[in-house]
BADRENDREN-47094 format. One record per residue: x, y, z of N, C-alpha, C in turn. Coordinates in steps of 0.2 Angstrom, whole numbers, plus 5000, padded with zeros to 4 digits. Layout:
REM residues N
XYZXYZXYZ/...
//
This chain:
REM residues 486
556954665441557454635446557154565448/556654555451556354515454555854465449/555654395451555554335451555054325455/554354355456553954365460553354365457/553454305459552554315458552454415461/547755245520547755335518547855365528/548355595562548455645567549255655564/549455695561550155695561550555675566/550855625567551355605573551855675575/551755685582552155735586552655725590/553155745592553555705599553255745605/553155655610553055685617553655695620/553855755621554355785624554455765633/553755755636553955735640554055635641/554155605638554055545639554555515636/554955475641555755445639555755365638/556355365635556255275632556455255637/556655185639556755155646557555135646/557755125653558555125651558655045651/559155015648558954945649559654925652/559654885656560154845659560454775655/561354795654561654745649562154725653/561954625654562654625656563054585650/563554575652564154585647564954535652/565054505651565454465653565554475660/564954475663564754475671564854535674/564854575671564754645671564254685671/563954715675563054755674563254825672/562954865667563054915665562354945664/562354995665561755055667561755085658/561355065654561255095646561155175646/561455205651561055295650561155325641/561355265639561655295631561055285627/560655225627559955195624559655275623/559755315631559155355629559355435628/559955445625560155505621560255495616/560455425614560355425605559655395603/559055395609558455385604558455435603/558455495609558255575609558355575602/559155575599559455615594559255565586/558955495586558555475580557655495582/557655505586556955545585556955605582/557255665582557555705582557755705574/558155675571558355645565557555645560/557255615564556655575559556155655559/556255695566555655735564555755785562/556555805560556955855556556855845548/556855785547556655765539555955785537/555455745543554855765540554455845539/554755875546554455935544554555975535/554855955531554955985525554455935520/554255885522553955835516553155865516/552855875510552255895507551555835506/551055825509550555775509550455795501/550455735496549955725493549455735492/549155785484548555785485548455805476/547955745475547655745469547255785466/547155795458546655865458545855815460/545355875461544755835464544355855457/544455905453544255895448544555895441/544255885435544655885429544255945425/544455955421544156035418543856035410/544355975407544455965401544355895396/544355835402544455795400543855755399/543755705392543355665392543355605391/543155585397543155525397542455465391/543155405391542655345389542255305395/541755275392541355225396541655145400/542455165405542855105403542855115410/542955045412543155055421543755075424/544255055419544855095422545155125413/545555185413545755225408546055255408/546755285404546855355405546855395401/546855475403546755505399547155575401/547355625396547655695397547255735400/547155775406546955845408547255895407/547355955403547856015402548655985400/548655935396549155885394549555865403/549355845405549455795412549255715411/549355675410548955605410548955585419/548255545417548055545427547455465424/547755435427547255365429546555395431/546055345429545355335431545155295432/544855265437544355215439543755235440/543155215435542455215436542355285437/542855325432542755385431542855435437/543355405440543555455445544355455445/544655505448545255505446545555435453/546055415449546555365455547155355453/547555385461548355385457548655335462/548955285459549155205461549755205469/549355195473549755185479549955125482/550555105479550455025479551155015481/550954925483551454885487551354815481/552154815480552354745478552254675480/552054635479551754575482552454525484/552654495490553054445488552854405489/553054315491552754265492552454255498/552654305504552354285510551754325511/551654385505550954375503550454325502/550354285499550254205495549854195502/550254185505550154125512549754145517/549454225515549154245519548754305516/548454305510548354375507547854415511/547254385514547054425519547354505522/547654445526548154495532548554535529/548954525522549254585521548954635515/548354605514547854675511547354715516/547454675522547354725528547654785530/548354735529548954805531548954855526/549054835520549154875515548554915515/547854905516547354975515547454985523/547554965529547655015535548055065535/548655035530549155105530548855165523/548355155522548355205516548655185508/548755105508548855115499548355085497/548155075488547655075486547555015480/548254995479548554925476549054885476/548654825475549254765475549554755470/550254735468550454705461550654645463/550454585460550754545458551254505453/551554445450551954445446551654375440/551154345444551054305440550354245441/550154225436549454205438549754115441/549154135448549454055451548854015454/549053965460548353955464548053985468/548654065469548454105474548254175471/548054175466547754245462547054235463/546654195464545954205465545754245474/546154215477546354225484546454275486/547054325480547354395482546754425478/546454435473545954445473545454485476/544954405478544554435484544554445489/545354445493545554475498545754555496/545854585491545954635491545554685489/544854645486544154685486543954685494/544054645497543554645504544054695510/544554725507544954765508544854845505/544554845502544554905495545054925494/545254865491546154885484545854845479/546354885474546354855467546854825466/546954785461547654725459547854745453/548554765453548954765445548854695446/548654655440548754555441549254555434/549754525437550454505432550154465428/550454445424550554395419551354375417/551354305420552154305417552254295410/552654335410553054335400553654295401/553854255400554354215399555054255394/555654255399556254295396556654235392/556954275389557554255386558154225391/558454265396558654265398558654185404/558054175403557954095408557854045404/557954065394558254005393557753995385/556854055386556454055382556754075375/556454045369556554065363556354105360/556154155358555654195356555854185350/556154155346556054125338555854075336/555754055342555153985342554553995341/554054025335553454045334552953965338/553153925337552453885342552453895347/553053905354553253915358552753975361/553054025359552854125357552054105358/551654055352550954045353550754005358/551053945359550753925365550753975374/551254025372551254065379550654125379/550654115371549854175370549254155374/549154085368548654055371548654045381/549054015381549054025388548854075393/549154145392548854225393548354215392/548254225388547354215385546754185388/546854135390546554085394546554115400/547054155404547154185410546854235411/546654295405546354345406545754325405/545354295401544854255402544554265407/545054235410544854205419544954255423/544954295424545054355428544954425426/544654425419544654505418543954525420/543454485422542754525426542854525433/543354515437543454525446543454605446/543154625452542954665451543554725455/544254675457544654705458545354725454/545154705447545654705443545654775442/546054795441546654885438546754875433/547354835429547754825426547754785424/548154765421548854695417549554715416/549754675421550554675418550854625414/550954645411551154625403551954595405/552154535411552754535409553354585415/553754545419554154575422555054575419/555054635419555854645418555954555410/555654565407555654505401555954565395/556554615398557054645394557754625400/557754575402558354565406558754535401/559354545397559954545398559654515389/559054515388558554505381559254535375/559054485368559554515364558854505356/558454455358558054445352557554505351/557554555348556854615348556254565345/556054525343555554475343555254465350/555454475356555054495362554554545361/554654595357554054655359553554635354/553854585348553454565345552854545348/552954475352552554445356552454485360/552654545364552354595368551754635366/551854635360551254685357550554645354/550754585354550254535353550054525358/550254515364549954495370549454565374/549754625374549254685375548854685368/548754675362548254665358547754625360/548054545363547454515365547054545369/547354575374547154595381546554635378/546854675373546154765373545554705368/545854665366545154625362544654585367/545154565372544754515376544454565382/544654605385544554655389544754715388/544254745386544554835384544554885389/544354865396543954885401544754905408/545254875405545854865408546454875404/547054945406547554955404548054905403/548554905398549154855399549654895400/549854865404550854865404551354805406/552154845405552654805405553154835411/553354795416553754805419554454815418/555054865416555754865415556254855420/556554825418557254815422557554885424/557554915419557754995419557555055415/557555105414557355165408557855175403/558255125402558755155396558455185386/558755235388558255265382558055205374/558655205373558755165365558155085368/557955075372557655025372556855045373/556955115376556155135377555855175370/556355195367556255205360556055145356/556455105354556155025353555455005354/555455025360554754985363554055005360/554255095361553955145357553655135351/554055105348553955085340553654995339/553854985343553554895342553054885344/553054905351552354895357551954925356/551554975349550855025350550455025355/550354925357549754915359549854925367/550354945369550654955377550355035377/549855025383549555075387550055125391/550455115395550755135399551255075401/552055135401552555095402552555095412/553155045413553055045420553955035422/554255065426554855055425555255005433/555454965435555854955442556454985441/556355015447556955065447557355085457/557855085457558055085465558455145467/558655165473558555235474559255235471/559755225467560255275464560055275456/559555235452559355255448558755295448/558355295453557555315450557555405450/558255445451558155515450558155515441/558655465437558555455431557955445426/557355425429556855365424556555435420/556455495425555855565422556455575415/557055585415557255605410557755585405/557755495406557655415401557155455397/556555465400555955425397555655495391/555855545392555855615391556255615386/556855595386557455595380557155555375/557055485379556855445372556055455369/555755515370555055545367554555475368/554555455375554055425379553455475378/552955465377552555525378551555485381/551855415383551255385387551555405393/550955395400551155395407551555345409/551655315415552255285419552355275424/552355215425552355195434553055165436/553255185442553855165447553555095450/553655045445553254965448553654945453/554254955456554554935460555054995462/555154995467555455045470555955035479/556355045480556755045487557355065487/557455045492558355045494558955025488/559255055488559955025485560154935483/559854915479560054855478560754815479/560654755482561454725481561654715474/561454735470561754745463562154805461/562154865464562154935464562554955470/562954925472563454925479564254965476/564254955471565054975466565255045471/564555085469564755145471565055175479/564855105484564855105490565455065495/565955075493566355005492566554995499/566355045506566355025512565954975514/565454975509564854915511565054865509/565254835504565754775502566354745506/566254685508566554645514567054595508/567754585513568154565508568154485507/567654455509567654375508567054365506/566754315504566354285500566354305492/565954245488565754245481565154245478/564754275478564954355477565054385483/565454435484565654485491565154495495/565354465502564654515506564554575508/563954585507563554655508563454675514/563654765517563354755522562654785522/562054765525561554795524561154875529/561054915528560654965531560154945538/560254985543559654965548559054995544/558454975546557654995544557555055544/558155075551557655165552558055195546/558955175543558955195538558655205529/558655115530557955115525557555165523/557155155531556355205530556555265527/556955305530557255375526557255375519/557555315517557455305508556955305504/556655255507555755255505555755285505/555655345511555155425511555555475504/556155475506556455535502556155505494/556355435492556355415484555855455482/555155425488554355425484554355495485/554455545490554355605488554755665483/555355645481555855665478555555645469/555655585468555555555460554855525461/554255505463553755475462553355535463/552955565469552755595467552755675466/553555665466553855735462553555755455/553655685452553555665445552655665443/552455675448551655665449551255705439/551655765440551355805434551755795427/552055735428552655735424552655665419/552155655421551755565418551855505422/552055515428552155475436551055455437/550855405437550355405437550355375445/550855355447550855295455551555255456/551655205459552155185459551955115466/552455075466552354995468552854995473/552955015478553554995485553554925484/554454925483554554845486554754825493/554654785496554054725495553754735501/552954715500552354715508552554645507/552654645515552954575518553754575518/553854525518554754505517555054455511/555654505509556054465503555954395502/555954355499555854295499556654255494/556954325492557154285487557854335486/558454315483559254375483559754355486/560254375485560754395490560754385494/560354455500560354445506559654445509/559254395510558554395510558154445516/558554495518558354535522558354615519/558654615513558854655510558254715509/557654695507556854715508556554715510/555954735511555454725516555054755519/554454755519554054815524553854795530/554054725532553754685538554254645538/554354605548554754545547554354495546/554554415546554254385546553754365549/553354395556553054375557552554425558/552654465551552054525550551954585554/552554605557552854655561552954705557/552654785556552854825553553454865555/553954875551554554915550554554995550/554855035550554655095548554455125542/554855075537554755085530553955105530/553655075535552855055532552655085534/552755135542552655215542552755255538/553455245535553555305531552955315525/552855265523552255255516551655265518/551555265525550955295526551055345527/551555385529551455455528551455495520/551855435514551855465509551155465505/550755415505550255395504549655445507/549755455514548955495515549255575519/549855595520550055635523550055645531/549855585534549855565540550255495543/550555505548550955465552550455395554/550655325556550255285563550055335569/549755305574549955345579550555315584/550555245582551055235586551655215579/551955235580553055225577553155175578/553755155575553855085574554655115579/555055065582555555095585556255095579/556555135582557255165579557755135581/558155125574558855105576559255155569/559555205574559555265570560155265563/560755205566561055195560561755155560/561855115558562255065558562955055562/563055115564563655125571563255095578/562555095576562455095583562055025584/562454995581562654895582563254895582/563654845585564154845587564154775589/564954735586564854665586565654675590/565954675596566554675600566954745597/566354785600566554855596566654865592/566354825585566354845579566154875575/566054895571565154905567565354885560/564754855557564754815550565354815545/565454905542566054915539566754885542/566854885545567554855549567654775548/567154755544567354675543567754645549/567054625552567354555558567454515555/568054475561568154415560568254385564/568154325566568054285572568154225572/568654185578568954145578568354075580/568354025575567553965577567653945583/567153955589567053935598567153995600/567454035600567754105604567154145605/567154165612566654205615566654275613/565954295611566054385609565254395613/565154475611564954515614564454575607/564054585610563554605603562954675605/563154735605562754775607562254835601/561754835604561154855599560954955602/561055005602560655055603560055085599/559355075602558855065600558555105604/557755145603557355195605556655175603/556355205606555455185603555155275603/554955275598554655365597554155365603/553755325603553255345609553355315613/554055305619554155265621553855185624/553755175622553555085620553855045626/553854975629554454955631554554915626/555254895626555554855620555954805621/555554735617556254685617556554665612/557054635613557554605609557354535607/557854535601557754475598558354445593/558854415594559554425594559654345589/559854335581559854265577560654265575/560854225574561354195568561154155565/561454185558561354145552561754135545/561954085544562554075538562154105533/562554145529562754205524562354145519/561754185513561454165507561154075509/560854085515560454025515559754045519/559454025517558854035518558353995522/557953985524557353975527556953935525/556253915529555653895527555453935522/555253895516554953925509555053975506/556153965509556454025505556454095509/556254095514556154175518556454175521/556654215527557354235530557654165535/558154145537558354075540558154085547/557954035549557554065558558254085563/558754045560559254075564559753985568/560353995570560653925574560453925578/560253885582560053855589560753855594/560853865600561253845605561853915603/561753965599562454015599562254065605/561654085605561654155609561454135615/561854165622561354155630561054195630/560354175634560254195636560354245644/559654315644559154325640559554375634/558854395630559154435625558954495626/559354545628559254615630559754645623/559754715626560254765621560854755618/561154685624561654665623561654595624/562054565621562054485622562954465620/563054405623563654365621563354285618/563654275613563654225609564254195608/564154135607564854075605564754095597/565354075595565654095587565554005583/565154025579564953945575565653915571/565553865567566153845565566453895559/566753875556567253935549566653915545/566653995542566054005538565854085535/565654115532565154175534564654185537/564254245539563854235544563454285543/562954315546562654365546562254365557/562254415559562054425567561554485565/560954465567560254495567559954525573/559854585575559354605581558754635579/558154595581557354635579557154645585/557154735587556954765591556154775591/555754755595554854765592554754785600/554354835598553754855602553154805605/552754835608552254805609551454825607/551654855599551154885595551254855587/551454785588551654755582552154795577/552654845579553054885577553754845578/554154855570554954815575555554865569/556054855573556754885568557154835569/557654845564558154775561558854825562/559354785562560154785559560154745559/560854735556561554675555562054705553/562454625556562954625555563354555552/563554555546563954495542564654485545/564754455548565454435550565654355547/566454345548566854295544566954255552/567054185551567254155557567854095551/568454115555569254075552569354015557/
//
């Protein structure tokens, strides 16, 4: 898809969230509502958990013999199980966007405080020496990308000088990175089967993990898929020998699919969920109340976070490490940090912009190590419970340009936290500083920003209305709502 570069939490029963005070067209109203629908999204979240099982790797292997390599894999009792330095390790890993880049530190900080164990990136840059040794002083490892140039951006794969100058290229990249001492991997190439019609790509695929095992034998290759469709991973099977292990991106209405693609097409290497989340704005067909009747392409409505996190959790425990004995070696959550790039660039994310964790990012730690934060990120239980003049997102607003409206948020904090508001507009598929989410228009919303706010309506356009609900535990929860102004 993408163009990218380890105490179980309880409820305190007795501790209530706070009631907040919303005025509303000179109106003061008493929220007693805030604090029986956080009760019942607390409630929500700890009904799901109680049924979810902590991962646990075997501690020993009975049978297998291993080589003298740093990382490898190998069958135990026909199970395939990753190795590093001769211990078993199964890949707990977070996708890199670019607001990784600009900070790699701080988000390989996050990433091993929450329990995961690797970074993936998408391509060798200025900033690959950086995530590196930020993620060794961290203790993680890096799947380290290599971009393979697709067809579909225009590359010729019949162009054999072409084909070799991107060898060489590679080449010279792995060179340069294959002794850091946090390398895992190689990936071989993201989604470089997107919309592909030349099979002369696995050519160059197979020659590219050839050089790899000559240049470095000490590190696995693989390729990132667009999807698991069989007749291509059969293909691959035959072209690619020199591909270690395939790796598939997959989002939550496909990835119950990939265990039995890969199965049908007589896959019989291991396999990783390189990308994993939410329901893509590609994937919407199914959902057509989510589909807003203006804009080109249609706009999306998107899911609040405490929604989201539900997905996260169920996908990875359902098809990742369901799949765990089934050639599922690990899997890559998209994205640590925030989208940088799409449709709706809020669409993913396990942080907002300002390195605020989401729930999603609890839920992976509890998938990762079978344990909660101790503090929760706050809820916003689900999409009815934003309202734009009594509306909620499905009901396609529309609003008149200058006209005065009204915008209400119902939000909770599991540990009761106090909580503020943080209330943006922003015109529909534009984005930001360095492409990341739009900071938002100046002059629409009065102040202050509580649960509730009134805003001026911008000129004719599409729109999107933003609330980041944060704690004061560097925790926050999101909704929206896309509205049309005529």
């Amino acid at each position: 898809m993408h163009n990218l570069a380890n105490s179980s939490w309880q409820i305190n029963r007795s501790s209530q969230c706070p009631k907040y005070r919303v005025n509303l067209n000179g109106k003061t109203m008493l929220a007693y509502k805030h604090y029986i629908a956080g009760i019942m999204a607390i409630s929500l979240l700890a009904s799901c958990e109680k049924n979810l099982e902590k991962y646990t790797a075997p501690e020993k292997v009975s049978s297998v013999q291993l080589e003298n390599k740093k990382v490898q894999l190998a069958q135990d009792n026909e199970k395939w199980h990753l190795y590093k330095d001769g211990e078993l390790f199964y890949v707990r890993g977070a996708a890199a966007s670019a607001s990784v880049e600009s900070d790699p530190d701080k988000y390989c900080e996050l990433l091993s405080s929450y329990g995961g164990n690797t970074i993936r990136t998408y391509s060798v840059d200025e900033n690959t020496q950086a995530i590196l040794d930020a993620a060794q002083a961290h203790g993680l490892m890096v799947a380290l990308g290599l971009w393979v140039n697709r067809e579909t951006d225009g590359f010729d794969y019949n162009n054999a000088t072409a084909v070799q100058q991107q060898l060489d290229k590679l080449t010279a990249q792995v060179q340069q990175y294959k002794n850091h001492p946090a390398l895992l991997m190689w990936y071989v190439g993201n989604e470089t089967d997107a919309s592909y019609t030349n099979t002369k790509l696995w050519d160059a695929m197979n020659a590219i993990c050839a050089m790899i095992h000559t240049e470095d034998p000490e590190h696995p290759t693989t390729t990132a898929l667009a999807n698991s469709a069989t007749d291509k991973v059969q293909l691959i099977k035959e072209k690619v020998p020199e591909l270690d292990f395939l790796s598939i991106n997959s989002y939550a209405p496909n990835l119950p699919g990939v265990a039995a693609n890969l199965q049908t097409a007589g896959w019989d290497k291991p396999y990783i969920i390189s990308e994993f989340g939410p329901r893509g704005t590609w994937q919407m067909n199914p959902e057509p109340t989510r589909i807003l009747p203006w804009g080109n392409p249609k706009r999306l409505v998107e899911q609040t976070s405490t929604e989201k996190e539900l997905v996260y959790r169920s996908t990875f425990q359902d098809y990742i490490l369901g799949n765990a004995n089934n050639g599922c070696i690990g899997s890559f959550v998209f994205v640590l940090g925030y989208q940088t790039h799409g449709e709706v660039l809020t669409w993913f994310g396990l942080t907002d912009v300002d390195g605020n964790a989401f729930g999603a990012m609890d839920a992976m730690r509890f998938c990762w190590t079978g344990q909660y934060p101790t503090n929760r990120a706050p809820v916003i239980n689900s999409r009815q419970d934003m309202l734009l003049n009594g509306l909620q997102a499905e009901d396609a607003v529309v609003l008149a340009a200058g006209s005065n409206n009204q915008a209400t948020v119902i939000a909770a904090d599991p540990d009761g936290d106090p909580l503020t508001y943080y209330w943006l507009i922003a015109p529909e598929g534009i984005g930001g500083p360095d492409n990341g989410p739009h900071p938002g228009i100046p002059n629409l919303i009065n102040e202050p920003m509580g649960a509730g706010i009134t805003f001026k309506a911008p000129g004719a356009g599409d729109y999107r209305l933003y609330v980041y609900v944060r704690d004061d535990h560097h925790k926050v929860a999101s909704a929206v709502i896309p509205f049309l102004v005529e």
